[in-house]
NUTORNU-25659 format. One record per residue (C-alpha): residue in one letter; x, y, z. Coordinates in pm, 1 decimal. Example, Ala and Ser with C-alpha at 12.3 -4.5 7.8 and 13.67 -1.06 7.14 Angstrom:
2
+------+----------+----------+----------+
! resn !        X !        Y !        Z !
+------+----------+----------+----------+
!    a !   1230.0 !   -450.0 !    780.0 !
!    s !   1367.0 !   -106.0 !    714.0 !
+------+----------+----------+----------+
END
This chain:
332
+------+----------+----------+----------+
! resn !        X !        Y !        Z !
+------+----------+----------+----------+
!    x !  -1381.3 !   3540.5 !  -6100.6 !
!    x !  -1297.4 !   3203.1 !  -5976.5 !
!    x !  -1176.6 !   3187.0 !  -5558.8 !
!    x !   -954.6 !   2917.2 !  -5633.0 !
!    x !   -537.1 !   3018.4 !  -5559.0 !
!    x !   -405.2 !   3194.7 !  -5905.4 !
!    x !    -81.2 !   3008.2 !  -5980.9 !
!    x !    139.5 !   3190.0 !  -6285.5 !
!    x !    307.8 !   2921.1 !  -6495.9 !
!    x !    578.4 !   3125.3 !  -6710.4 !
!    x !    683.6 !   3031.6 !  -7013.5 !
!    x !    977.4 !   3168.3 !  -7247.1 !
!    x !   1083.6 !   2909.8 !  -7448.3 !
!    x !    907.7 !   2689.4 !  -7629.1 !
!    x !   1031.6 !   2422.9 !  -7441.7 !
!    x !    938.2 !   2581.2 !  -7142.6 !
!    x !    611.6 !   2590.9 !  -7292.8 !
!    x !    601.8 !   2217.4 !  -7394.8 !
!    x !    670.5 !   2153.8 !  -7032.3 !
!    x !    439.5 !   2393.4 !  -6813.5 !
!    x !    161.1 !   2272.6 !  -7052.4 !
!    x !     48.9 !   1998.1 !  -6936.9 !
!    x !     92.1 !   2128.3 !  -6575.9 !
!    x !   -151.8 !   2365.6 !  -6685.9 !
!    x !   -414.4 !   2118.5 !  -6786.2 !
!    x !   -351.2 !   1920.4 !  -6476.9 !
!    x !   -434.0 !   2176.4 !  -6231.3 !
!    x !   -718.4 !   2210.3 !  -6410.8 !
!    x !   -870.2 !   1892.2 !  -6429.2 !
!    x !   -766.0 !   1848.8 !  -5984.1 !
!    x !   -989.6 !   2150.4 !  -6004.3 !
!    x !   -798.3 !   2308.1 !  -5667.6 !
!    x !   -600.3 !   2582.1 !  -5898.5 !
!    x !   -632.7 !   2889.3 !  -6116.5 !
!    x !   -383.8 !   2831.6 !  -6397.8 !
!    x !   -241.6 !   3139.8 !  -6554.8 !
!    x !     30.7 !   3110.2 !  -6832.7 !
!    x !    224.8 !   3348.6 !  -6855.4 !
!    x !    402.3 !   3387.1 !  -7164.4 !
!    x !    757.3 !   3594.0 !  -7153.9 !
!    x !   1120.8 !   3541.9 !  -7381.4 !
!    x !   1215.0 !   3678.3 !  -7658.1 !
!    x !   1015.7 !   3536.2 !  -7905.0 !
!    x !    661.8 !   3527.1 !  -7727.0 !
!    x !    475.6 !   3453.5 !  -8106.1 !
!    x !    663.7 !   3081.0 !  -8105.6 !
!    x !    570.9 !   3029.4 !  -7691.3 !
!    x !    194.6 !   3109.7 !  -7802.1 !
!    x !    239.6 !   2855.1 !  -8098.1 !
!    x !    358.6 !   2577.0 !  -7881.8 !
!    x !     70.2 !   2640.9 !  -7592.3 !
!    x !   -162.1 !   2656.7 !  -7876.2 !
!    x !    -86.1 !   2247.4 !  -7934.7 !
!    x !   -239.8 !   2207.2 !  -7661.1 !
!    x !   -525.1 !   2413.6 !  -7726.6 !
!    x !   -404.6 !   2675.7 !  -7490.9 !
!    x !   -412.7 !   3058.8 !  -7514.3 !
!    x !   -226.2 !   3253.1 !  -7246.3 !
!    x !   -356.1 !   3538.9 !  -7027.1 !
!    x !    -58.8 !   3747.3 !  -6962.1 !
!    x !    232.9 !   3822.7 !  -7236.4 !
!    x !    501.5 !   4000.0 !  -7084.9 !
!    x !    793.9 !   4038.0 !  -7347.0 !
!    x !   1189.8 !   3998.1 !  -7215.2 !
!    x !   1334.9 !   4343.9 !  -7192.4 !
!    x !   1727.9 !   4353.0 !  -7339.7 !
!    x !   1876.9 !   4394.7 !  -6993.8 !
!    x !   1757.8 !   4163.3 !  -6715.2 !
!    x !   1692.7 !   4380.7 !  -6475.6 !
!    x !   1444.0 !   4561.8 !  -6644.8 !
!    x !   1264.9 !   4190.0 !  -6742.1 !
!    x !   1280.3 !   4172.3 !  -6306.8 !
!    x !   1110.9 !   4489.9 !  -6328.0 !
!    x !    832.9 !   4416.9 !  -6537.5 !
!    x !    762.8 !   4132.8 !  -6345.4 !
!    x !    761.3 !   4301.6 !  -6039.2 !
!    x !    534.3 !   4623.0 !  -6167.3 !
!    x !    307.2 !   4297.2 !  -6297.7 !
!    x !    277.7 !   4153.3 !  -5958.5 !
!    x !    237.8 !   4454.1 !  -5742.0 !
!    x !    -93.2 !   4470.6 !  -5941.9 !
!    x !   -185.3 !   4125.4 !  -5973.0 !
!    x !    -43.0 !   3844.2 !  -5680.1 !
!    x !    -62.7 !   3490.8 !  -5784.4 !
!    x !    -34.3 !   3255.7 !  -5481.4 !
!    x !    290.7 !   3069.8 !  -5611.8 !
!    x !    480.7 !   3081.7 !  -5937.2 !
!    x !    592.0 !   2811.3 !  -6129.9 !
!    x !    923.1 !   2777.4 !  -6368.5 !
!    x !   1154.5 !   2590.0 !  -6511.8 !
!    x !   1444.5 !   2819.6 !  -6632.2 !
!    x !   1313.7 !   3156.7 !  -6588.4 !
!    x !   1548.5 !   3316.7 !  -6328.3 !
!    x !   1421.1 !   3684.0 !  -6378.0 !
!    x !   1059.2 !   3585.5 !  -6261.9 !
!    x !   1168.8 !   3346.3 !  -6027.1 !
!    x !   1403.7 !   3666.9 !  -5870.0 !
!    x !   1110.0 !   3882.7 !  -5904.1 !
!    x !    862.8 !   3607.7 !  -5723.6 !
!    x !   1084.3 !   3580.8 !  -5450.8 !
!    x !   1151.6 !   3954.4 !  -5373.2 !
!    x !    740.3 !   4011.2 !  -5328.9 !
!    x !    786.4 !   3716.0 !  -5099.1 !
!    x !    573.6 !   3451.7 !  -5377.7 !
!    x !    634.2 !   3104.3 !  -5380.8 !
!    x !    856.9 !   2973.3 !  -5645.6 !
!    x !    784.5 !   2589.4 !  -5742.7 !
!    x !   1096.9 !   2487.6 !  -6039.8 !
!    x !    995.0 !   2144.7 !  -6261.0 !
!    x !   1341.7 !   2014.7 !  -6359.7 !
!    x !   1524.5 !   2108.7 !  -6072.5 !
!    x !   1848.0 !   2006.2 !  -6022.7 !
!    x !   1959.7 !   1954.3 !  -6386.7 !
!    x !   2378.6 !   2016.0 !  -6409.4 !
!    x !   2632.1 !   1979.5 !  -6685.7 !
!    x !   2931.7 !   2065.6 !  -6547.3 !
!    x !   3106.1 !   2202.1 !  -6213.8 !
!    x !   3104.2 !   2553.3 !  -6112.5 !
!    x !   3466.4 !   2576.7 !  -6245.4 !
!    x !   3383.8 !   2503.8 !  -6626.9 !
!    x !   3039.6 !   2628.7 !  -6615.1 !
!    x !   2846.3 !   2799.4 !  -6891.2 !
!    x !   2621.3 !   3061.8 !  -6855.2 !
!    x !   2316.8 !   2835.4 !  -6810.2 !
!    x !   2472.0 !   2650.1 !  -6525.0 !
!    x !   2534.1 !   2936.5 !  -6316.7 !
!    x !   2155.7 !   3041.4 !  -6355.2 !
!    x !   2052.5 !   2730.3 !  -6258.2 !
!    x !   2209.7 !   2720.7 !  -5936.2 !
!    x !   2100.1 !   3072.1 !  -5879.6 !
!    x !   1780.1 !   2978.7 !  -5905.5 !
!    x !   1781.4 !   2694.8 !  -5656.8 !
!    x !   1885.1 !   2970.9 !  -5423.9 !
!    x !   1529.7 !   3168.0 !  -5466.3 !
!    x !   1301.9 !   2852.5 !  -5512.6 !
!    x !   1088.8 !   2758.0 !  -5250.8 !
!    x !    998.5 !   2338.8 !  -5374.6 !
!    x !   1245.5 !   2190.8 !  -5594.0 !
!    x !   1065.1 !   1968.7 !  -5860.0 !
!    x !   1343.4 !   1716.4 !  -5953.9 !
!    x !   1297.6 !   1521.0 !  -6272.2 !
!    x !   1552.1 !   1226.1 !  -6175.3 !
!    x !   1700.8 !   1100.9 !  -5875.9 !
!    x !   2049.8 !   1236.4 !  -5980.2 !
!    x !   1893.5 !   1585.9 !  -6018.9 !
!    x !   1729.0 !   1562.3 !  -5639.3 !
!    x !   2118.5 !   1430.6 !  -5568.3 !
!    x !   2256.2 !   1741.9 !  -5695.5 !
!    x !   2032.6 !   1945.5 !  -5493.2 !
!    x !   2111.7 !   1790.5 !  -5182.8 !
!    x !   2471.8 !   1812.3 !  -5246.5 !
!    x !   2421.5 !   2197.0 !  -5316.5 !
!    x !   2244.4 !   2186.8 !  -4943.3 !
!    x !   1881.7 !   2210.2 !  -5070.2 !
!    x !   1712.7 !   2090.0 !  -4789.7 !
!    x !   1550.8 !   1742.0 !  -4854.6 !
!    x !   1236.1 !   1861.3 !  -4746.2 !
!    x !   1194.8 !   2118.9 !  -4993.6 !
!    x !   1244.1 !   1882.9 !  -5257.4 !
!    x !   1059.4 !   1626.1 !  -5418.2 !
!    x !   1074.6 !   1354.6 !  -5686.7 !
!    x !    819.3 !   1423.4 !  -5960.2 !
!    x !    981.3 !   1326.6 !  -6267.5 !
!    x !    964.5 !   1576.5 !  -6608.4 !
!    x !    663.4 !   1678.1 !  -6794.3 !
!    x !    790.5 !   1678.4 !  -7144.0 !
!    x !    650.5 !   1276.8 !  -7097.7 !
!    x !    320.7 !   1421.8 !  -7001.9 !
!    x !    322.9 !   1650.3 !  -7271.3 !
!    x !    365.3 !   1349.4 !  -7571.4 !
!    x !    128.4 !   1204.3 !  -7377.0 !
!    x !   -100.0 !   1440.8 !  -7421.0 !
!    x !     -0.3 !   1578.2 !  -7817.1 !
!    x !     32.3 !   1234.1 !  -8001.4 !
!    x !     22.0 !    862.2 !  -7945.7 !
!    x !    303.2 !    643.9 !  -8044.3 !
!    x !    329.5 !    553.8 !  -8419.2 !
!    x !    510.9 !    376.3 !  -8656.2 !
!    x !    884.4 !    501.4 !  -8659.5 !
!    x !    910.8 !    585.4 !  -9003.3 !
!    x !   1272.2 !    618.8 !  -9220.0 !
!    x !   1355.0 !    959.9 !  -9086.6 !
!    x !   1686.0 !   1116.2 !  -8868.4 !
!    x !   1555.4 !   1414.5 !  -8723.3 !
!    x !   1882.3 !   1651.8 !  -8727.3 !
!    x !   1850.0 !   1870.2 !  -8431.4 !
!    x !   2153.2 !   2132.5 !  -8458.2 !
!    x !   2286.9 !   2476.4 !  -8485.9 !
!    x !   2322.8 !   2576.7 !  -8840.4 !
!    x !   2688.2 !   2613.1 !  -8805.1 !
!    x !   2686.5 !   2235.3 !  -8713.1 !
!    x !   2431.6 !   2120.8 !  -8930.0 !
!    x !   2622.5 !   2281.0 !  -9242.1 !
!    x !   2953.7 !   2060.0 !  -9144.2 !
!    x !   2739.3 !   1731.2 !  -9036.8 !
!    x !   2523.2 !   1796.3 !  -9386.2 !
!    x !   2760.2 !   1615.5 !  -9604.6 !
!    x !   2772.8 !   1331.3 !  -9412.9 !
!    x !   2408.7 !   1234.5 !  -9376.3 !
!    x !   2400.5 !   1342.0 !  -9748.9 !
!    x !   2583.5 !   1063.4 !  -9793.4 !
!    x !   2377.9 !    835.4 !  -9591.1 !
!    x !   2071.1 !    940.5 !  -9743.4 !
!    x !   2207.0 !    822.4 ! -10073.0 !
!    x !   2315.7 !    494.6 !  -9956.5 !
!    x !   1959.7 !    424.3 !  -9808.9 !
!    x !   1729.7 !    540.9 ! -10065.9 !
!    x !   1379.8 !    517.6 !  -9851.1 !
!    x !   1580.9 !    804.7 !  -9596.7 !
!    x !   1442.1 !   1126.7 !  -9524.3 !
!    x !   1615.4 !   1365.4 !  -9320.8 !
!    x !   1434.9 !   1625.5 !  -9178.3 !
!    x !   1467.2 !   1895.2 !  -8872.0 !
!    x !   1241.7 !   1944.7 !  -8608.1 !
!    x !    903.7 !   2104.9 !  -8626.8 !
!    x !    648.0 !   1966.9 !  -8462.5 !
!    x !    548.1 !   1653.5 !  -8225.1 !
!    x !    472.4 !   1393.7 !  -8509.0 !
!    x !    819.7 !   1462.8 !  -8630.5 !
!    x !    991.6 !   1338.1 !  -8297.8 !
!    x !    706.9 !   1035.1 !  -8279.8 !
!    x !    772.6 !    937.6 !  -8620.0 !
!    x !   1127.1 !    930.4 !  -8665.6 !
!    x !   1389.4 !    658.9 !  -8691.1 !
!    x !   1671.8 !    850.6 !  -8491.2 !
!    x !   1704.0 !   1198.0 !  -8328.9 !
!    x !   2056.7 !   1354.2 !  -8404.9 !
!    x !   2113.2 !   1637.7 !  -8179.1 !
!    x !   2363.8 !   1820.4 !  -7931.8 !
!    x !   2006.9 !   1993.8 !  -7750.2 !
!    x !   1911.8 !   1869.7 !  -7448.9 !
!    x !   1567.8 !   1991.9 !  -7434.8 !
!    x !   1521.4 !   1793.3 !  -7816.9 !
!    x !   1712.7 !   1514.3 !  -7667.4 !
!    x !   1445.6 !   1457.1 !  -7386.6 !
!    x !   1147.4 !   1568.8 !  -7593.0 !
!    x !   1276.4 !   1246.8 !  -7840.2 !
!    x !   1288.5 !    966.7 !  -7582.4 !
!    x !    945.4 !   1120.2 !  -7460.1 !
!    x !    831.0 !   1014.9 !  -7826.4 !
!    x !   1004.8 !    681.1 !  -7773.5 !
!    x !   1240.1 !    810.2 !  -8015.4 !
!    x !   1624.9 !    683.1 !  -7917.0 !
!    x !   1888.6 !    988.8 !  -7983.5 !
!    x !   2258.0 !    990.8 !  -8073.2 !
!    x !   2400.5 !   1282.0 !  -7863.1 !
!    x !   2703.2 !   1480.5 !  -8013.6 !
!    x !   2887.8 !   1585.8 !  -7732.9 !
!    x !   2615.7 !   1548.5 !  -7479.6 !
!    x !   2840.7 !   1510.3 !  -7114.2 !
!    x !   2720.9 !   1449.3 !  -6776.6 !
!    x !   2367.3 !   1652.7 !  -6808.7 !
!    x !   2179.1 !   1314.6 !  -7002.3 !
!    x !   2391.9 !   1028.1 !  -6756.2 !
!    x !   2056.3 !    852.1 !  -6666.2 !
!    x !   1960.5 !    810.6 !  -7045.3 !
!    x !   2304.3 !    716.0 !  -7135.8 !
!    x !   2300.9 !    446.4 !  -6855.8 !
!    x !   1932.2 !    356.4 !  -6981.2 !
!    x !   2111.3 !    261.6 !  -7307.2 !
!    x !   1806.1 !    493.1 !  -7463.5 !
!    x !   2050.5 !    804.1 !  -7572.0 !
!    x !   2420.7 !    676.2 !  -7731.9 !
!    x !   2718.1 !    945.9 !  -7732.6 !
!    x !   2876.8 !   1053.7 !  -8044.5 !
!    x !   3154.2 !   1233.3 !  -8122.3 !
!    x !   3114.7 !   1590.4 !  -8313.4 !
!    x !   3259.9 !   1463.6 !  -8647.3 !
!    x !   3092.9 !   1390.0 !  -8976.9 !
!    x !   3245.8 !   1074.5 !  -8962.3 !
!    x !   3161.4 !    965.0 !  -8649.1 !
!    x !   2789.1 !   1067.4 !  -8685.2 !
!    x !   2803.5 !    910.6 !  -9016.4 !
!    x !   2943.3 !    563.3 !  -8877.5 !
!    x !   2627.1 !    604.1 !  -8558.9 !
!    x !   2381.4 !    697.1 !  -8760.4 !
!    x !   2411.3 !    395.6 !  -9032.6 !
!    x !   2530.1 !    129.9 !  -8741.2 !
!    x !   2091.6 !    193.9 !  -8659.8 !
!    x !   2002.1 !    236.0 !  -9023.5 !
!    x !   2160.8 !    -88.3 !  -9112.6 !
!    x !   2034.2 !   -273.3 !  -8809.3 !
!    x !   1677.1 !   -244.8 !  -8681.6 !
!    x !   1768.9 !   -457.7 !  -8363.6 !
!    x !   2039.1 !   -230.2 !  -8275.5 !
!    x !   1804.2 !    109.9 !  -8312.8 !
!    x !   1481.0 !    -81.6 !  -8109.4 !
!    x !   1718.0 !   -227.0 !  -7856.1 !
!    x !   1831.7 !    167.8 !  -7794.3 !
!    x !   1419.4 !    258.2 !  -7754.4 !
!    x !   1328.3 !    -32.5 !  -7554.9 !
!    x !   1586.4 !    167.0 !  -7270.3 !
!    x !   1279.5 !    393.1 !  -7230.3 !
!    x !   1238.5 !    743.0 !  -7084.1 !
!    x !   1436.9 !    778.8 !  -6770.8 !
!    x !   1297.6 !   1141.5 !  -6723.7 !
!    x !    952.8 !   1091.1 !  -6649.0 !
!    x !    643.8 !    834.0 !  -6617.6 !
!    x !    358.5 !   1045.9 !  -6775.3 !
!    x !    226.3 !   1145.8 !  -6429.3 !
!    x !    473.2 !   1425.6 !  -6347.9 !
!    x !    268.2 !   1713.5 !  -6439.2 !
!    x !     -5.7 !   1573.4 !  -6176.3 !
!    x !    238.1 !   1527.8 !  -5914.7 !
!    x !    342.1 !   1895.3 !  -5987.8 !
!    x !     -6.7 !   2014.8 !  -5970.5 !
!    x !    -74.1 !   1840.7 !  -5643.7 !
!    x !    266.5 !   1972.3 !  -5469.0 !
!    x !    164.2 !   2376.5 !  -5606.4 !
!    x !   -209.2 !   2315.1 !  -5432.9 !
!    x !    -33.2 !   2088.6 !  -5138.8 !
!    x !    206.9 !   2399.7 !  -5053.3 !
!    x !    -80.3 !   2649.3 !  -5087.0 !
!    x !   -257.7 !   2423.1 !  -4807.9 !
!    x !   -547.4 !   2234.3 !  -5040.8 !
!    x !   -483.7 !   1902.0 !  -5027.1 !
!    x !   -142.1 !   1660.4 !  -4945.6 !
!    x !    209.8 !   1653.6 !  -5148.4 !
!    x !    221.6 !   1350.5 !  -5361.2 !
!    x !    431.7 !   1043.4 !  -5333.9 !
!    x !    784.8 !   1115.0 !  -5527.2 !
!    x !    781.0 !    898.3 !  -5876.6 !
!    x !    877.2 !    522.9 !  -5821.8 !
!    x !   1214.1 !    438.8 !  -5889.9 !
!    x !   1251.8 !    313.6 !  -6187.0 !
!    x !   1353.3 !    -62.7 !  -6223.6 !
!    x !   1663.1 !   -162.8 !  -6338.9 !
!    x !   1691.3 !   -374.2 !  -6658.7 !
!    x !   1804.7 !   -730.7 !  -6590.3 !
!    x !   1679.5 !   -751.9 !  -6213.8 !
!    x !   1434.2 !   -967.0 !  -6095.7 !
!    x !   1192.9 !   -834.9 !  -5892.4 !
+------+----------+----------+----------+
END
């Protein structure tokens, strides 16, 4: 048994999964951390498949019960048996609530992320900012996420500028390639049945097209365009150096708007259809939209997360927040 502090990274999504990874791997190469992924949701079998791109199994599977507090439960009966030293999420609020009650540390990557006022907000939203109110460090992505924090009364000191993993995790899965002729459609099938026709129609104006949904990492690296009202997809894409038209995408992706990386589109076929070819029929336009870059992380987030879990479990110092990002046009 190793005597280094037993973190549990938990993962129920596989784009929770894409994230914690590479935390995972970086805690074990500082050597000052037991890793444990913890794999939880709905659909554990497609968390294990994600971990497994990075040639990682996880040691605890703890499947989502129907009703939440019986998910809290599990976690709780889980940790009454076996401690960790800290916890780490990104969404999960059950484990985070369950953390928190046994008095564990709870460290959240991608803190601070909002779409909308408390007003007009969806389900997700209101989890979020319940779970600022049980996390002990807030791991903020971008500066406007650490803003949002602070303006919830987070206290700056709890909070620190890391940037997000998903960067780490291309990193780590596949190097850049050649962006081949390929929209990667990233939609509910409800949407994808009315937006269909459209790129349809695109495909057969541009012969050499292929359009294609999302399945794995060379997908997102190779493609021409993302298409997709996800946000998760959306930053996974621009962590492949892939630009993105956003259908309907609001406030949540401001920083990669601004960055010029991620263009909005309206939902309507014709709309997408008038986006989509403006890139196809112009290389310039659709390079000039990846050149914007990756607002959301540097590729040494999941380090910086790493060091702040061992820092707040006293081995070793919190890291310096991620540089600001300079802003296109200024000398420096």
């Amino acid at each position: 048994m190793s005597s280094l502090p037993e973190v549990h990274l938990v993962a129920g999504t596989p784009a929770e999964a894409f994230r914690l990874a590479p935390v995972a791997l970086a805690m074990r190469e500082q050597g000052r951390l037991t890793p444990v992924l913890l794999v939880t949701g709905t659909d554990p079998e497609a968390v294990d498949a994600t971990l497994a791109r990075f040639r990682l199994v996880p040691r605890i599977t703890l499947p989502a019960a129907a009703e939440q507090t019986e998910t809290i439960r599990r976690f709780d009966e889980l940790w009454a048996a076996r401690t960790p030293e800290a916890v780490v999420v990104r969404d999960g609020l059950a484990p985070a609530l369950a953390a928190f009650w046994r008095r564990i540390p709870v460290l959240q990557i991608d803190a601070g992320r909002r779409d909308g006022d408390l007003v007009t907000a969806s389900a997700r939203e209101t989890q979020r900012r319940l779970l600022a109110q049980v996390t002990t460090v807030h791991l903020a992505a971008t500066p406007l996420a650490a803003m949002n924090l602070l303006d919830e009364r987070v206290v700056a000191g709890d909070l620190l500028l890391t940037g997000g993993t998903a960067a780490d995790a291309a990193a780590r899965l596949h190097r850049r390639s050649p962006h081949q002729r390929r929209v990667v459609l990233g939609v509910p099938p409800e949407r994808a049945a009315a937006i269909g026709p459209a790129l349809r129609y695109l495909a057969a104006r541009h012969p050499d097209l292929e359009i294609i949904a999302p399945e794995q990492a060379r997908t997102l690296a190779e493609a021409y365009v993302v298409v997709t009202d996800d946000g998760d997809l959306l930053e996974e894409a621009l962590a492949f150096g892939t630009p993105v038209l956003a259908i309907a995408t609001g406030a949540e992706h401001a920083e990669a708007v601004h960055a010029g990386s991620v263009r909005l589109v309206a939902p309507d076929p014709a709309a997408i259809t008038s986006a989509v070819a403006e890139l196809l029929d112009s290389r310039v336009r659709r390079d000039a939209m990846a050149a914007g870059g990756n607002p959301y992380g540097d590729g040494r987030a999941a380090h910086r997360v790493a060091q702040a879990t061992a820092a707040l479990l006293g081995h070793g110092q919190f890291p310096d927040p991620m540089p600001a990002r300079p802003v296109a046009g200024v000398a420096r």
